[in-house]
Each structure stands twice: as C-alpha cells, then as structure tokens.
C-alpha positions in Angstrom: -43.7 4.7 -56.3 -44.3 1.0 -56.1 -47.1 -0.5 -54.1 -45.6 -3.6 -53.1 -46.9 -4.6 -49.9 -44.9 -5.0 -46.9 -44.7 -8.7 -45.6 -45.4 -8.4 -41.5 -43.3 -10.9 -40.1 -45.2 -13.8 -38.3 -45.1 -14.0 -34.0 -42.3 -17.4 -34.8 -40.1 -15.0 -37.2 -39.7 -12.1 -34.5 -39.1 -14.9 -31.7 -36.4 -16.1 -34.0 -35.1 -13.0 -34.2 -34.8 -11.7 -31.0 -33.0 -13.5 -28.3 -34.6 -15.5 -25.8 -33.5 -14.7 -21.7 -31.6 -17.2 -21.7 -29.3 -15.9 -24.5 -29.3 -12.2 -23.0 -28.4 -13.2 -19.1 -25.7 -15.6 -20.9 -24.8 -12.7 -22.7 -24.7 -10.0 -19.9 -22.7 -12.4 -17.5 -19.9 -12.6 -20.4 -19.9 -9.2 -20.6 -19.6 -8.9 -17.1 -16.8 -11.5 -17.0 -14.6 -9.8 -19.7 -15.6 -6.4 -18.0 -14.0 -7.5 -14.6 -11.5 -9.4 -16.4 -9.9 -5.8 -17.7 -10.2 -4.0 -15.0 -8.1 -6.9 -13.1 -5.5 -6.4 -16.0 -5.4 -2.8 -15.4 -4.9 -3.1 -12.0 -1.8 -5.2 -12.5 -0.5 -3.1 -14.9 -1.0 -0.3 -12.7 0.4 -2.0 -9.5 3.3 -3.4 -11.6 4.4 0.2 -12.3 3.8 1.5 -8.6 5.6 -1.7 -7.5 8.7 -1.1 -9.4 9.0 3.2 -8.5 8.4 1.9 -4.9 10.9 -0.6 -5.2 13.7 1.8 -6.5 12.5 4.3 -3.8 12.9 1.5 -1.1 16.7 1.2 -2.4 17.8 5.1 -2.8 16.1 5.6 0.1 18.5 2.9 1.6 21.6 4.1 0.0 20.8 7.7 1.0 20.5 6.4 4.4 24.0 4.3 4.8 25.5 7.2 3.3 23.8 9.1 6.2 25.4 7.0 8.7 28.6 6.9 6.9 28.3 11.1 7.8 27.3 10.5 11.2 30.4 7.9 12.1 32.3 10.9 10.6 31.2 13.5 12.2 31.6 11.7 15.3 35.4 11.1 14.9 35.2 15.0 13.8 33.7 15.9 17.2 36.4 13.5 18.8 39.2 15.2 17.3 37.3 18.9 18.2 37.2 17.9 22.0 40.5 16.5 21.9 42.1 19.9 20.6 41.3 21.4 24.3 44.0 18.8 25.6 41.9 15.9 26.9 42.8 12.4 26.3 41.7 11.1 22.6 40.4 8.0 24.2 38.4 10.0 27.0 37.0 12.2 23.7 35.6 9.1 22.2 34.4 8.3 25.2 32.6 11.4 25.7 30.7 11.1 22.0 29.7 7.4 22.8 28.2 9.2 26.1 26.5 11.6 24.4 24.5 8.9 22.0 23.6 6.9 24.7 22.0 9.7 26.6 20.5 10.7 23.1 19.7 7.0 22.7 17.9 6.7 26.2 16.1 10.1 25.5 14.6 9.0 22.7 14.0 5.3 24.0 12.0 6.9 27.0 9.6 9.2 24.7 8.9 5.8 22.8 8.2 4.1 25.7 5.7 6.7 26.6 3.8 7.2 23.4 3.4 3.0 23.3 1.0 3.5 26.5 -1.6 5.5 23.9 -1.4 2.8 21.2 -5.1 1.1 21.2 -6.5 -1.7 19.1 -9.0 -0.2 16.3 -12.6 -1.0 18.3 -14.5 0.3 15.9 -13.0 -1.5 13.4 -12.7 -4.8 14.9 -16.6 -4.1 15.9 -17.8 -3.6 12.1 -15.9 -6.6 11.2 -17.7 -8.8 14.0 -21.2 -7.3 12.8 -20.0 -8.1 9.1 -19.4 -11.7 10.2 -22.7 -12.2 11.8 -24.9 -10.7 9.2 -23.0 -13.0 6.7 -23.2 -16.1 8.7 -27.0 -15.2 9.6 -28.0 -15.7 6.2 -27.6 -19.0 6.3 
C-alpha cells in the first residue's frame, strides 16, 4: 500500500470539467432536434410503405370493379335473351332490363336523398376548434 495523497481538485478544475447550462440546454435541444428528426424519418418510411399497399389496393380494387361491370353488362344481355325466350320482342326485352335499373336506380337515388337530410356539420368539433383559436390568440 502506498500513501500517496490524493490531489482534491480545485473549485476552477471541477467547473472546467463539468459543463456550464449553457452547454447542457445546447446539448438537450440537439438531442431533441435529432430525436424529432428520426421519428419524422420513420414516419416517412412508414407512410411510404402504407402509401404504396394503398396505392396497389386503389388499382385492384379498380380492376376488380370494371370487371364487375363487365359481369353486370353481361348478365344483363343474359337476362335479355332469358325474357326474350317467352316470345317477346328482343328489343322490348332490352327495354324491359333498362326499366328495371332505372327503377333500381331511382330506388336507391331516393334512400340517398333521405339519409342526406341527417347529415350535420361536426358542432362539437367546429366548437373546440373556435375555443382553440381564442385561447391561442389570447395569449398575446
């Protein structure tokens, strides 16, 4: 054992050594910069990946949907042909399934039209946002 004696360091070493506030709120705001810088990064990434799925959903959902129609002009010809075997006109047939979507089309038309009448601005919302706008303007 050696009893060489520890040197105490002096009150201007230690505020050498540690940083001043300066240095530390410098230091935290960096931090706090890169910190929100990744998370923005992530959240591209993330949308970027969500953006192209939803993008190739948008476009089979599309092509599923023209091929639905495609089945629906079909099937309408099909039912034109169906009526037409009980000795009616072809032309009266066609007629007949152009009658039938247009009632179909009214139908549904009307129950729109209804259901518009319930369709109400959000209050609360637009309420919040107003009290949001004061308190911010308020401080001045």
């Amino acid at each position: 054992m050696s009893n060489v004696p520890q040197q105490v360091p002096t009150t201007t070493e230690l505020a050498e050594a540690e940083p001043s506030v300066g240095e530390l709120v410098t230091s935290a705001l960096d931090d706090m910069s890169r910190l929100v810088k990744h998370e923005l990064e992530l959240a591209k990434a993330e949308l970027t990946f969500s953006v192209k799925n939803g993008g190739l959903a948008a476009g089979l959902f599309g092509a599923a949907a023209f091929l639905l129609l495609l089945g629906v002009i079909m099937l309408s010809v099909a039912v034109a042909y169906l009526i037409h075997l009980t000795g009616l006109d072809l032309a009266w047939c066609f007629l007949i399934v152009w009658g039938a979507y247009t009632g179909l089309a009214a139908i549904l038309a009307f129950i729109g039209w209804t259901r518009v009448k319930f369709v109400r601005p959000p209050k609360r919302a637009i309420e919040q946002a107003k009290e949001t706008k004061a308190a911010l303007t308020s401080r001045g």
